[in-house]
N, CA and C atoms as a LAMMPS dump frame, in Angstrom:
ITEM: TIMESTEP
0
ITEM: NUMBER OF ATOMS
621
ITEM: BOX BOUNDS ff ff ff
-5.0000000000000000e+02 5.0000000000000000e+02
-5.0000000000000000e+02 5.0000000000000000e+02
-5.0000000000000000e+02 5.0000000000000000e+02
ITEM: ATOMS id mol type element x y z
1 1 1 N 12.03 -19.148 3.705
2 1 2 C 12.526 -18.686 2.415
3 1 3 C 11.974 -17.312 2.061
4 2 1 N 10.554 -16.844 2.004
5 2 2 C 9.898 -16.036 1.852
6 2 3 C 10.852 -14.737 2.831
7 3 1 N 10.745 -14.736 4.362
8 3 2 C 11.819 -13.774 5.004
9 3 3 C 13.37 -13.589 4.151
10 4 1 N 13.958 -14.424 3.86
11 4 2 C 15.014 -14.382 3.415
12 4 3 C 14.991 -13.862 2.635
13 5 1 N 14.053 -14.159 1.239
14 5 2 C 13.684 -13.08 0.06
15 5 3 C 13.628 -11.865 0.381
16 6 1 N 12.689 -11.498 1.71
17 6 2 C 12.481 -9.909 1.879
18 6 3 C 13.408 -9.541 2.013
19 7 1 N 14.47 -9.431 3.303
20 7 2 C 15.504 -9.311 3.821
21 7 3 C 16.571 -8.882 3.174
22 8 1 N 16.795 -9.469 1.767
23 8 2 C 17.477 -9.829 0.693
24 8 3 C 17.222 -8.681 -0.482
25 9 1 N 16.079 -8.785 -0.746
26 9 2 C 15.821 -7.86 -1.506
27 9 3 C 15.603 -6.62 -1.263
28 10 1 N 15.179 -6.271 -0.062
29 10 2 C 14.713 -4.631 0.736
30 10 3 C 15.974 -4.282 1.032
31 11 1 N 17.206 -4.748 1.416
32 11 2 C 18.534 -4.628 1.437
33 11 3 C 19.123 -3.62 0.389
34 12 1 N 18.779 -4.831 -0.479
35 12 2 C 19.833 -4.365 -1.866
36 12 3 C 18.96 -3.137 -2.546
37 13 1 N 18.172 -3.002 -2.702
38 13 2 C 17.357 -1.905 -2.725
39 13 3 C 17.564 -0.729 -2.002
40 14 1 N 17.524 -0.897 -0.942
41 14 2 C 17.794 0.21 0.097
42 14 3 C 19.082 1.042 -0.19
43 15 1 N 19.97 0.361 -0.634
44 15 2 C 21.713 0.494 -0.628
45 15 3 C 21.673 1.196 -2.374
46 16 1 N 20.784 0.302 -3.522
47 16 2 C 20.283 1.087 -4.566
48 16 3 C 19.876 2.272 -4.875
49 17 1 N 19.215 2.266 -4.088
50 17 2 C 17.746 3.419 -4.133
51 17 3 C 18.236 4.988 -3.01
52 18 1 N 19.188 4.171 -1.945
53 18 2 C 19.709 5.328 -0.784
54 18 3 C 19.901 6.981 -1.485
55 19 1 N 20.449 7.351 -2.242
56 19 2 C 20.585 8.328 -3.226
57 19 3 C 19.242 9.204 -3.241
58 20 1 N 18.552 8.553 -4.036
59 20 2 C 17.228 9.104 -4.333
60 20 3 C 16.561 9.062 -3.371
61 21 1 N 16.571 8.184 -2.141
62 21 2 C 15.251 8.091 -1.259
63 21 3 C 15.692 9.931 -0.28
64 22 1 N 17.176 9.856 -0.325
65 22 2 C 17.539 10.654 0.288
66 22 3 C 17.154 12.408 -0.703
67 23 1 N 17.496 12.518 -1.664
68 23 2 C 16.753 13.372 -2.571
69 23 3 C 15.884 13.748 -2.289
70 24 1 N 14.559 12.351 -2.388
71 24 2 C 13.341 12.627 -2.152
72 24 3 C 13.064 13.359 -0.764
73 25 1 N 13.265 13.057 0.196
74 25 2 C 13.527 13.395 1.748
75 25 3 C 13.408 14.828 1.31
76 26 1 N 14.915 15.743 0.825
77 26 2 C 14.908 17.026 1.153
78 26 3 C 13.555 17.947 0.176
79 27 1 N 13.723 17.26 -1.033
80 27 2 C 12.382 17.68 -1.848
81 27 3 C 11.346 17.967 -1.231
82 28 1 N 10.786 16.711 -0.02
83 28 2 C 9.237 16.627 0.615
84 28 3 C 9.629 17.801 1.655
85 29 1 N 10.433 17.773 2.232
86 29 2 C 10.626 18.961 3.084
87 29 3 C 11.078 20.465 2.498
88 30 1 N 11.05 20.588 1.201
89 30 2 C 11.212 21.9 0.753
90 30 3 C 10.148 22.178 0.242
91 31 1 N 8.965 21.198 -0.077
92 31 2 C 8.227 21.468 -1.132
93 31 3 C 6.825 21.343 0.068
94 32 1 N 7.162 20.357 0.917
95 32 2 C 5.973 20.135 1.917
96 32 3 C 6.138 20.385 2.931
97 33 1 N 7.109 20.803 3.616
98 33 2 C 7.799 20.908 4.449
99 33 3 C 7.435 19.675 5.444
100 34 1 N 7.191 19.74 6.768
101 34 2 C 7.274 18.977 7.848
102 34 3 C 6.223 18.062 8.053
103 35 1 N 5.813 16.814 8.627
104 35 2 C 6.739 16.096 8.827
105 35 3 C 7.005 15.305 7.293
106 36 1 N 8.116 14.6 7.178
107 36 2 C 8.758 14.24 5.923
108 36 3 C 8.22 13.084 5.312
109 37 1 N 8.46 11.93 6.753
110 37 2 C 7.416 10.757 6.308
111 37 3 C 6.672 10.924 6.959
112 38 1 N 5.493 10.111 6.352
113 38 2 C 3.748 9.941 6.379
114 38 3 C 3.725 8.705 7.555
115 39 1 N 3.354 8.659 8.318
116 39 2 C 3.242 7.23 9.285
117 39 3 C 1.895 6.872 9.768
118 40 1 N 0.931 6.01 9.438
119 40 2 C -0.052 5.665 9.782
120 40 3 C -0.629 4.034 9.962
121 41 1 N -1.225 3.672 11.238
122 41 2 C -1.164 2.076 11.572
123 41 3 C -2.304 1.991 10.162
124 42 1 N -2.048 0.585 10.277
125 42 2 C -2.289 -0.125 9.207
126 42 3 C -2.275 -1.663 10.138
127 43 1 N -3.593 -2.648 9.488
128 43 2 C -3.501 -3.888 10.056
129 43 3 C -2.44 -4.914 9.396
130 44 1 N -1.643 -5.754 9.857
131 44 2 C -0.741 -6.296 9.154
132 44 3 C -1.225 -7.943 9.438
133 45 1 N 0.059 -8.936 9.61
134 45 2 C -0.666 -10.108 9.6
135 45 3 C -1.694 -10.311 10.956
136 46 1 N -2.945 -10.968 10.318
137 46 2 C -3.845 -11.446 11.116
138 46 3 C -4.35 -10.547 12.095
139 47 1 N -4.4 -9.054 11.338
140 47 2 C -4.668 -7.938 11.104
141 47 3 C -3.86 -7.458 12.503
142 48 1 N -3.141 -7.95 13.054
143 48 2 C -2.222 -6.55 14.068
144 48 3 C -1.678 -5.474 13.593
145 49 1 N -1.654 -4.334 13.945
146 49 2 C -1.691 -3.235 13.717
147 49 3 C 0.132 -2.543 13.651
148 50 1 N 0.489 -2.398 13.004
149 50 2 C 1.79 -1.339 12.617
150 50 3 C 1.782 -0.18 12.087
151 51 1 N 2.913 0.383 12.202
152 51 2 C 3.119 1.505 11.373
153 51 3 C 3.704 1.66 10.051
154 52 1 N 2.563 1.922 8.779
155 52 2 C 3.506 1.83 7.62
156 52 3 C 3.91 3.283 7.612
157 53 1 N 5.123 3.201 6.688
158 53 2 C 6.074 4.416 6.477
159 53 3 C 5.667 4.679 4.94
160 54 1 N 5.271 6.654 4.465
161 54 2 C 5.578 6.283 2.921
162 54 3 C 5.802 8.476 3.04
163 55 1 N 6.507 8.762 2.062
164 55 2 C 6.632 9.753 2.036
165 55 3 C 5.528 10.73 2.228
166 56 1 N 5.563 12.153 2.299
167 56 2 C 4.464 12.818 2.034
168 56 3 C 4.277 13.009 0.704
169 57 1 N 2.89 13.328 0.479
170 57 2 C 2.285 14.2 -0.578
171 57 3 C 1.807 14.571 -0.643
172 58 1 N 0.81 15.169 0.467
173 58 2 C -0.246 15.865 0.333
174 58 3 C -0.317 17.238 1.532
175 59 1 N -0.88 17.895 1.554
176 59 2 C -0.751 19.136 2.387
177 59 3 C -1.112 19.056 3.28
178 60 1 N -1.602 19.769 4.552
179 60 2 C -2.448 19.896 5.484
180 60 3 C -3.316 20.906 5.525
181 61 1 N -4.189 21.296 4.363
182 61 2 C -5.079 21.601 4.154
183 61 3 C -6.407 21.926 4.754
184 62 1 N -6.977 22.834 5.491
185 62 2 C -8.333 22.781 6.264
186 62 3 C -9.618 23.284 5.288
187 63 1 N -10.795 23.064 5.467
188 63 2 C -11.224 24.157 4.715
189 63 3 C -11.881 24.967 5.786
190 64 1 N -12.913 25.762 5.477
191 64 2 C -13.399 26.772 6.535
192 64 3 C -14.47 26.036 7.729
193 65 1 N -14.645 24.795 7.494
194 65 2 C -14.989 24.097 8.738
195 65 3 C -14.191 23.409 9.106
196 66 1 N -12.691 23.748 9.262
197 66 2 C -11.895 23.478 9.799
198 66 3 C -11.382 21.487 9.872
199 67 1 N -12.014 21.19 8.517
200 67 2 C -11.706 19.626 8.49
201 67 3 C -10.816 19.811 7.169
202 68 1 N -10.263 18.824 7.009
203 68 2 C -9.194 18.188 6.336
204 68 3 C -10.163 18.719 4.557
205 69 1 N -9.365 18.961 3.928
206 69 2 C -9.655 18.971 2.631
207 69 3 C -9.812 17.862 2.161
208 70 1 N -10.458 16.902 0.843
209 70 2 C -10.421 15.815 -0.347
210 70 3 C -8.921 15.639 -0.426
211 71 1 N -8.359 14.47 -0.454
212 71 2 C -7.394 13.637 -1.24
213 71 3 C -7.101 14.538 -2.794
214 72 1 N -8.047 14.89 -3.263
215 72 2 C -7.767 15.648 -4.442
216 72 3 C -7.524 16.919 -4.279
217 73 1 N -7.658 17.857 -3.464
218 73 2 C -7.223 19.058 -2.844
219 73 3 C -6.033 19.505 -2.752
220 74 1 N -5.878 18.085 -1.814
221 74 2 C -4.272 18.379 -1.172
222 74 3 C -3.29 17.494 -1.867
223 75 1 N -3.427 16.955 -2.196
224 75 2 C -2.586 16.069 -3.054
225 75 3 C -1.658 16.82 -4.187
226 76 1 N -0.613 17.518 -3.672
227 76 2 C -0.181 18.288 -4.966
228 76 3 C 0.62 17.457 -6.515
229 77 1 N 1.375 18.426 -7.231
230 77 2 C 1.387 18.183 -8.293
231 77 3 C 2.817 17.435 -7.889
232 78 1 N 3.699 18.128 -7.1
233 78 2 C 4.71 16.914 -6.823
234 78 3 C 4.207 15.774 -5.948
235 79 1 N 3.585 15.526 -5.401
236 79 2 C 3.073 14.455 -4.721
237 79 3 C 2.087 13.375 -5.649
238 80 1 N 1.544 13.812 -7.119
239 80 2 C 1.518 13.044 -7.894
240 80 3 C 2.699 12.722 -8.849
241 81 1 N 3.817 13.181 -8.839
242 81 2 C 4.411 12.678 -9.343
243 81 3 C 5.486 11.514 -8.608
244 82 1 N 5.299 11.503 -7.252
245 82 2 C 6.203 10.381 -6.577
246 82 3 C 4.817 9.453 -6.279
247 83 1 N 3.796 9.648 -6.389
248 83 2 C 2.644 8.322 -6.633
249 83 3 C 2.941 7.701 -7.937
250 84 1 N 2.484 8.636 -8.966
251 84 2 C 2.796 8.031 -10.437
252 84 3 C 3.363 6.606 -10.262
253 85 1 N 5.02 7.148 -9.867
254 85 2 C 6.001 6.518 -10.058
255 85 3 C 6.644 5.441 -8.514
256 86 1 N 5.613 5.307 -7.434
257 86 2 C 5.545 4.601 -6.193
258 86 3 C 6.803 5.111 -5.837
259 87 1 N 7.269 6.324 -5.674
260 87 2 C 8.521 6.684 -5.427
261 87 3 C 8.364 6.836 -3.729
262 88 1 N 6.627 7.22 -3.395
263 88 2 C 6.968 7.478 -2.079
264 88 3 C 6.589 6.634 -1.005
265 89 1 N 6.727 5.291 -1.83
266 89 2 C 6.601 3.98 -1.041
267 89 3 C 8.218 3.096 -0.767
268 90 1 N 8.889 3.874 -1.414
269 90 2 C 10.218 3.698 -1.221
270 90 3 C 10.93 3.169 0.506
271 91 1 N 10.504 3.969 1.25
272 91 2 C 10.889 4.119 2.669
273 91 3 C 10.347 2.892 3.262
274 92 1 N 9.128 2.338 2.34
275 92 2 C 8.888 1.258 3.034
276 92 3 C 9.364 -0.467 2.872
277 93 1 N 10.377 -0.339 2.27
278 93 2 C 11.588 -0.569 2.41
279 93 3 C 12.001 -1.417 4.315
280 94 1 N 12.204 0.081 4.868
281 94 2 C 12.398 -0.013 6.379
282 94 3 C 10.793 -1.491 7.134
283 95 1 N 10.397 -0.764 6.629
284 95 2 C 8.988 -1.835 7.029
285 95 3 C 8.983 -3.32 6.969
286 96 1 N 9.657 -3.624 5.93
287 96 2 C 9.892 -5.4 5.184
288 96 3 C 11.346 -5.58 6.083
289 97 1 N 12.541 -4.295 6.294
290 97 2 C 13.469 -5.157 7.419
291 97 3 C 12.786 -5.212 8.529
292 98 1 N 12.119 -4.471 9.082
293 98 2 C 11.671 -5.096 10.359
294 98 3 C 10.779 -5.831 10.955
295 99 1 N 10.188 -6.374 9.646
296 99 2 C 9.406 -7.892 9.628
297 99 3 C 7.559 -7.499 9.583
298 100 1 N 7.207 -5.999 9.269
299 100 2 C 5.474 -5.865 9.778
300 100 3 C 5.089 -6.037 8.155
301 101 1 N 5.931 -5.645 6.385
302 101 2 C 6.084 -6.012 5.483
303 101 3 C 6.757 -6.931 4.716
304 102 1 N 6.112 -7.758 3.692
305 102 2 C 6.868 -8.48 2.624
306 102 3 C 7.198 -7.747 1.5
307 103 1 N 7.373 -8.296 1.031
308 103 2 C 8.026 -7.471 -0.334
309 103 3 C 6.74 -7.59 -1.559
310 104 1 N 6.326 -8.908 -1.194
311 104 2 C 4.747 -8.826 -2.404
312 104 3 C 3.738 -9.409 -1.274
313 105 1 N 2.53 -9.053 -1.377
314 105 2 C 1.265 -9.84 -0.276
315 105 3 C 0.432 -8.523 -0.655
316 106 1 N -0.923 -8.818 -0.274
317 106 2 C -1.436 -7.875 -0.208
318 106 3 C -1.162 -6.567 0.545
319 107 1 N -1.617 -5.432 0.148
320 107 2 C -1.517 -3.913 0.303
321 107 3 C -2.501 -3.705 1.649
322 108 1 N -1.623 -3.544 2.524
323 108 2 C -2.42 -2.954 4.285
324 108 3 C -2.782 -1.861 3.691
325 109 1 N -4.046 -1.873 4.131
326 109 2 C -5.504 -1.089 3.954
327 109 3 C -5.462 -0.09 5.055
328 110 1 N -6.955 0.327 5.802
329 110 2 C -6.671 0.773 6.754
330 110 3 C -7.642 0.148 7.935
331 111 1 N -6.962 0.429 8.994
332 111 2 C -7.692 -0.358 10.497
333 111 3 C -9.26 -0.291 10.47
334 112 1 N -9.821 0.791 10.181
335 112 2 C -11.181 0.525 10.402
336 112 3 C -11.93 0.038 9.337
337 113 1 N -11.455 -0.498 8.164
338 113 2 C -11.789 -1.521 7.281
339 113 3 C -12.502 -3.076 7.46
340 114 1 N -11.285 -3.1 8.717
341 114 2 C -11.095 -4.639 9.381
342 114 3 C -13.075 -5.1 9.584
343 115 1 N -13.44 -4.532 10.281
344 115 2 C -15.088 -5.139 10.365
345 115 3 C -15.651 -5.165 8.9
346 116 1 N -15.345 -4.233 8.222
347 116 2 C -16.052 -4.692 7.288
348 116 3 C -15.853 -5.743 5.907
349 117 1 N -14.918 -6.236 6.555
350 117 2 C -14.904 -7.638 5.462
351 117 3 C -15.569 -9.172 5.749
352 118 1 N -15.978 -9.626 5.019
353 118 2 C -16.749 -10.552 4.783
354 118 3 C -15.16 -11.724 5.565
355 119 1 N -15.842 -13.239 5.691
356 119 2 C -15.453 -14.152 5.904
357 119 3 C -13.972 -14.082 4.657
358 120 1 N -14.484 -14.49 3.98
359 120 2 C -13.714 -14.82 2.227
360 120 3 C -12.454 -13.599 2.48
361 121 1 N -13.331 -12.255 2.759
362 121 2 C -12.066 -11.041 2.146
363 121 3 C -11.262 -10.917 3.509
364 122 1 N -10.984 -11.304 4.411
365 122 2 C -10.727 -11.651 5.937
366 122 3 C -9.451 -12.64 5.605
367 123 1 N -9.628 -13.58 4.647
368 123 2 C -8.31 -14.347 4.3
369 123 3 C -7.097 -13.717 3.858
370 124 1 N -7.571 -12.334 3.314
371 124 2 C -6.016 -11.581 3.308
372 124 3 C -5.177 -10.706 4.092
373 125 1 N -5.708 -11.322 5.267
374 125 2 C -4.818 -11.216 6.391
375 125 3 C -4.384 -12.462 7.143
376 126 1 N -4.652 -13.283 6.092
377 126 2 C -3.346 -14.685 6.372
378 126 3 C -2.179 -14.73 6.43
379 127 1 N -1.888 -13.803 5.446
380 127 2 C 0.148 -13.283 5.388
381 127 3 C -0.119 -11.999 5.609
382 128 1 N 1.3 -12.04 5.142
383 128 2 C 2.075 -10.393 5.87
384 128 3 C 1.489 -9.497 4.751
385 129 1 N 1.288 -8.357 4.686
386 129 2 C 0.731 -7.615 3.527
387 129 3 C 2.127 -6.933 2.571
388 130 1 N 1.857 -6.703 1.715
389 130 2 C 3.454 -6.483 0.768
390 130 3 C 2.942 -4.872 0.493
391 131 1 N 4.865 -4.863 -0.111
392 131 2 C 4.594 -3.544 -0.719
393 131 3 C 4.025 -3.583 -2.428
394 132 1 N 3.958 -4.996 -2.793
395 132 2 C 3.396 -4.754 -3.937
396 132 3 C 2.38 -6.457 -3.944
397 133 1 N 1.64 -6.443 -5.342
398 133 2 C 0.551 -7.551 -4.924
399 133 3 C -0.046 -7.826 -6.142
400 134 1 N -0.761 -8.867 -6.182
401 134 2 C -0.972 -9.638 -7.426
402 134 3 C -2.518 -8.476 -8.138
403 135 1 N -2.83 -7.929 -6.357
404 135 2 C -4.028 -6.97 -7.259
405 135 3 C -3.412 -5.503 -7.786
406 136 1 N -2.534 -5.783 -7.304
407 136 2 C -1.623 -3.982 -8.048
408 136 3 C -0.981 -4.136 -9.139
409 137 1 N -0.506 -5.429 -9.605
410 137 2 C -0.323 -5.816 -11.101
411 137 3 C -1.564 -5.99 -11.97
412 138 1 N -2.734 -5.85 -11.08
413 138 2 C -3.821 -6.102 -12.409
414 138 3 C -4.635 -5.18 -12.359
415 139 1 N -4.269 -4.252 -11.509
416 139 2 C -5.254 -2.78 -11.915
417 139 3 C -5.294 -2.2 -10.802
418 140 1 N -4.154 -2.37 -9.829
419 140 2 C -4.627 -1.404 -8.909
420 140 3 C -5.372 -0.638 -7.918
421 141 1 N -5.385 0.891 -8.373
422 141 2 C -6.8 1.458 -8.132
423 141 3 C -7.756 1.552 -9.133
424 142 1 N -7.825 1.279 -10.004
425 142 2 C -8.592 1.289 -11.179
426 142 3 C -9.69 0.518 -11.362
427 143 1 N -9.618 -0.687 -10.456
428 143 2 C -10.693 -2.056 -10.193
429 143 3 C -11.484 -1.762 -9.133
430 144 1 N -12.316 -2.257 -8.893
431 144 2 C -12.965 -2.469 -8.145
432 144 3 C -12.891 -2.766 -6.654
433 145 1 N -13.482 -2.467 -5.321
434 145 2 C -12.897 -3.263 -4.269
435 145 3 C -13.137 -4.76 -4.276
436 146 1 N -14.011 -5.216 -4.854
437 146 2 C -14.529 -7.006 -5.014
438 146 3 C -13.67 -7.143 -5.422
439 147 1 N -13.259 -6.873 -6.833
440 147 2 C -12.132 -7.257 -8.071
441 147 3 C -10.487 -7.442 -6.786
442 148 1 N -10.75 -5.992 -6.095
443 148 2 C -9.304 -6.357 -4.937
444 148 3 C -8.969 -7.717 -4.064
445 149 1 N -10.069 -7.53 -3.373
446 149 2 C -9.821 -8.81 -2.367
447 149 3 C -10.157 -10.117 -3.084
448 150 1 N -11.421 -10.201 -4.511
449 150 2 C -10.643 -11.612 -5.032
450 150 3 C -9.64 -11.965 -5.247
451 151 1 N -8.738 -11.2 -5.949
452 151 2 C -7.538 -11.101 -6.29
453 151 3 C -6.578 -11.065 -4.934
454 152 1 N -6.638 -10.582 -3.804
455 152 2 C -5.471 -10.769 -2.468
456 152 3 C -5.96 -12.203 -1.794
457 153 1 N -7.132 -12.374 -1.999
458 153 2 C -7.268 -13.952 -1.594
459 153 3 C -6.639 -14.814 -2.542
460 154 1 N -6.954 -14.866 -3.859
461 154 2 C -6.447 -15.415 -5.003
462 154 3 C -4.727 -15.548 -4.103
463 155 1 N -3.778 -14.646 -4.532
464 155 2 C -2.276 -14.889 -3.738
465 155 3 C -2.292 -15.56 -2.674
466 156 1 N -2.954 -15.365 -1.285
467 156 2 C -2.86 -15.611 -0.539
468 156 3 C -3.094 -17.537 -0.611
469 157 1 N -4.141 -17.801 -1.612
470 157 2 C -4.307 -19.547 -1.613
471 157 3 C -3.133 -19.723 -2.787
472 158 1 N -2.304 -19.186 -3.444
473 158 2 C -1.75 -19.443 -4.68
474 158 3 C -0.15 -19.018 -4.308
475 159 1 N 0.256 -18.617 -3.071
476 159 2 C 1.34 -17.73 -3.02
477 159 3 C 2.754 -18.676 -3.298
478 160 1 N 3.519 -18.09 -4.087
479 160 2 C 5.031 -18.993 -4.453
480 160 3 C 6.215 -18.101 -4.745
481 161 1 N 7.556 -17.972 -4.47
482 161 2 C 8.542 -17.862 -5.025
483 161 3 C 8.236 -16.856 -6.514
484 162 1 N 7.862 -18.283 -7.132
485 162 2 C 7.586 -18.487 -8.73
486 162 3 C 7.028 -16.652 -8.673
487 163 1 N 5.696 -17.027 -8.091
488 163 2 C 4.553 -15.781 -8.14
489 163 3 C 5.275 -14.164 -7.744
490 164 1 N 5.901 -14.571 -6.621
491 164 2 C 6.407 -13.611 -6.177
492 164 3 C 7.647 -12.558 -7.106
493 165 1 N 8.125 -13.7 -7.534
494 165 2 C 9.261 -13.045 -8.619
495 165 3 C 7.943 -12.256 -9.707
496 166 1 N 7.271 -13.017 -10.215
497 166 2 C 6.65 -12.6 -11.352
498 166 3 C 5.959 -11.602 -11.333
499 167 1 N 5.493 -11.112 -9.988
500 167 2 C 4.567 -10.045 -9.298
501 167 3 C 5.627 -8.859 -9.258
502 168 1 N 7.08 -8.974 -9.187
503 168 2 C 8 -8.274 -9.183
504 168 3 C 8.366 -7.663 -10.423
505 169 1 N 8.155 -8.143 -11.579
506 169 2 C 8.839 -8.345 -12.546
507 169 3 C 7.304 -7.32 -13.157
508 170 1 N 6.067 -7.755 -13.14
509 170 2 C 5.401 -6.903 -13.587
510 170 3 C 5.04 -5.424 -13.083
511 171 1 N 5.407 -5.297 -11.774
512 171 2 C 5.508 -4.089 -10.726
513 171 3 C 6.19 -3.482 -11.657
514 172 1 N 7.629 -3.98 -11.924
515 172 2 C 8.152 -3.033 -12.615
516 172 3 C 7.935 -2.119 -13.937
517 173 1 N 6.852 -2.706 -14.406
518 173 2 C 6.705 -2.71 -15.829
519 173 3 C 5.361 -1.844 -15.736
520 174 1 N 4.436 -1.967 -14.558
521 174 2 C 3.412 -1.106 -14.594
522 174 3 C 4.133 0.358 -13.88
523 175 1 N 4.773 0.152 -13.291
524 175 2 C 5.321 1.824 -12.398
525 175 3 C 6.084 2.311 -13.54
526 176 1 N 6.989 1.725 -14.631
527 176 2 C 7.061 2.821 -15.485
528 176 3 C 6.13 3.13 -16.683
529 177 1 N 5.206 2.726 -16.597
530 177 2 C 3.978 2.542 -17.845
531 177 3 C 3.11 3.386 -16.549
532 178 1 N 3.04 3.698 -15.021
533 178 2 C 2.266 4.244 -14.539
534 178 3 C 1.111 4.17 -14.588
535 179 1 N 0.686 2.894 -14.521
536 179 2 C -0.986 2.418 -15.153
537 179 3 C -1.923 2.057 -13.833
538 180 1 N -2.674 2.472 -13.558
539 180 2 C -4.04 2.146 -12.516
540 180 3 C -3.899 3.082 -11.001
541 181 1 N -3.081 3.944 -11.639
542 181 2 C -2.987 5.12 -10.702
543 181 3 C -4.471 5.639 -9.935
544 182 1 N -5.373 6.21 -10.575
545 182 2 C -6.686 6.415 -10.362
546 182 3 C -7.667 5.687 -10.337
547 183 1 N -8.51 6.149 -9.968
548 183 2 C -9.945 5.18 -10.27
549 183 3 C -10.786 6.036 -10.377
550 184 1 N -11.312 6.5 -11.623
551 184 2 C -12.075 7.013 -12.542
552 184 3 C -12.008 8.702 -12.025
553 185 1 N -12.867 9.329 -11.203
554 185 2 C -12.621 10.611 -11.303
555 185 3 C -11.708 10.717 -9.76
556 186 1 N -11.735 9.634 -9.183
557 186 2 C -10.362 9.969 -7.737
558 186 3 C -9.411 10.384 -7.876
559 187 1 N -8.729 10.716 -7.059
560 187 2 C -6.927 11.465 -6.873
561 187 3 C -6.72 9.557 -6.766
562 188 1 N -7.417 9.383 -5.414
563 188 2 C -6.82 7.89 -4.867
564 188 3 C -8.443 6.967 -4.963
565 189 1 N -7.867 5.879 -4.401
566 189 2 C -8.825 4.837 -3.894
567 189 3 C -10.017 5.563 -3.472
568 190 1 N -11.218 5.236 -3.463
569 190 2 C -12.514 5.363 -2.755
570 190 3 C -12.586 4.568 -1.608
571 191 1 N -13.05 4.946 -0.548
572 191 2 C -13.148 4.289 0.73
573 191 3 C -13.647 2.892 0.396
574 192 1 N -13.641 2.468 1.036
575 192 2 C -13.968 0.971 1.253
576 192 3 C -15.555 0.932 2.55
577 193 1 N -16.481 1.16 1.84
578 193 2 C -17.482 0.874 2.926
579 193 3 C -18.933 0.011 3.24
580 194 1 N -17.914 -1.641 2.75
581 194 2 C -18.633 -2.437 3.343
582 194 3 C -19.258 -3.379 2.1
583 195 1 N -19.606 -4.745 2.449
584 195 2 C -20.244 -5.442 1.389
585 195 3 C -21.752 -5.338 1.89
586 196 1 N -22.423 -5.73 0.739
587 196 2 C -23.939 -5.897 0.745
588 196 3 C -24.581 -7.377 1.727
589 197 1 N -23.569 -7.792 1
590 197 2 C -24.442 -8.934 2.188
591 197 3 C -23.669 -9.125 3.765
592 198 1 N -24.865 -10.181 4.34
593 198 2 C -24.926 -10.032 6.077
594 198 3 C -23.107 -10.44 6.507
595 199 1 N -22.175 -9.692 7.601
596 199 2 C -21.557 -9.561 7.712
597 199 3 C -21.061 -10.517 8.844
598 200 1 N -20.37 -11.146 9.207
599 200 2 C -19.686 -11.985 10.209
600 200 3 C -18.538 -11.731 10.65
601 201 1 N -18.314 -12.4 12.052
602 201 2 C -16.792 -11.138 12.405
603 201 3 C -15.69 -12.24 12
604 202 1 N -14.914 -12.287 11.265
605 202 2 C -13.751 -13.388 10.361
606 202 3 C -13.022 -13.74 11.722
607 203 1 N -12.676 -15.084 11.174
608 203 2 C -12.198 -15.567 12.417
609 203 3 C -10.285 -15.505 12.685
610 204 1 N -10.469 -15.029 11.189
611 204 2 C -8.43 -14.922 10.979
612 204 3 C -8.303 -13.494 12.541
613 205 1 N -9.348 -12.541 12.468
614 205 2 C -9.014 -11.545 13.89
615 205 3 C -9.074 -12.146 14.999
616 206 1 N -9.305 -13.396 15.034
617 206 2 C -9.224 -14.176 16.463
618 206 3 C -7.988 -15.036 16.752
619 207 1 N -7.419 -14.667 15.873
620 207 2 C -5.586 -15.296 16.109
621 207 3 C -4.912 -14.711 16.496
């Protein structure tokens, strides 16, 4: 049922949204030019590794030691405005038809994360990870990383239809209210590096 939902809904969306996603496209390439979408693996269920898709927004920026600028650097002013508004998560869309996304589950993080979760935060890579999630209806980036993975475990033991609609229904309501965009003085998220206590290797990566 859950596939069918995605399938179903990333569809009709796609066929919705085609207009604007296409808009957006020539925008990122006039404004950012090349490449258009952003593609970077990401662990998906039971943490195997895919490629999520999401527009650009940010520059390629060096500074004079020749490394990558801050997230806040490059991140321009149109590229906060298709975050604001998750406009440039749109494409990922393509991701939920070809089965590495759901439509709600937790938010794929990034690969070298994977060791550092505890037993407990390791359970949210029981399902498929979504493009939206019970911790992005309750704050986002704005919470905490604990506050995150209680909350993606929370879905993951609680997950329904029911939930899923309702996780939908408030998505909508925070992307135009644009709420938990930041976390306190960030452009984005703060890395994720590691809990305090002694670490074990989760056994969901052994599936």
């Amino acid at each position: 049922m859950k596939r069918l939902f995605d399938l179903l809904i990333s569809i009709i969306l796609l066929i919705c949204f085609c207009p604007i996603i296409f808009l957006i496209a020539i925008l990122v390439k006039i404004k950012l030019g090349s490449p258009v979408i952003f593609k970077q693996r990401r662990p998906g269920l039971y943490g195997k590794p895919f490629y999520i898709y999401k527009f650009r927004t940010m520059t390629n920026e060096h500074g004079e030691d020749g490394k990558l600028l801050s997230d806040q650097f490059r991140l321009t002013s149109f590229g906060k405005f298709l975050r604001k508004y998750s406009l440039d998560e749109l494409v990922q869309l393509l991701n939920v038809i070809k089965g590495d996304l759901s439509i709600v589950g937790p938010r794929p993080l990034l690969m070298e994360y994977l060791p550092l979760y505890n037993t407990e935060q390791s359970k949210r890579h029981l399902v498929k990870p979504g493009i939206t999630g019970w911790a992005q209806v309750n704050g986002r980036n704005s919470i905490s990383w604990e506050e995150k993975f209680k909350m993606d475990v929370w879905y993951v033991e609680n997950q329904s239809l029911f939930l899923d609609f309702k996780i939908l229904y408030i998505t909508l309501v925070k992307v135009i209210k644009s709420e938990g965009i930041q976390n306190g003085d960030h452009a984005t998220m703060p890395a994720f590096t590691g809990n305090s206590e002694k670490r074990q290797k989760p056994d969901v990566f052994n599936c």
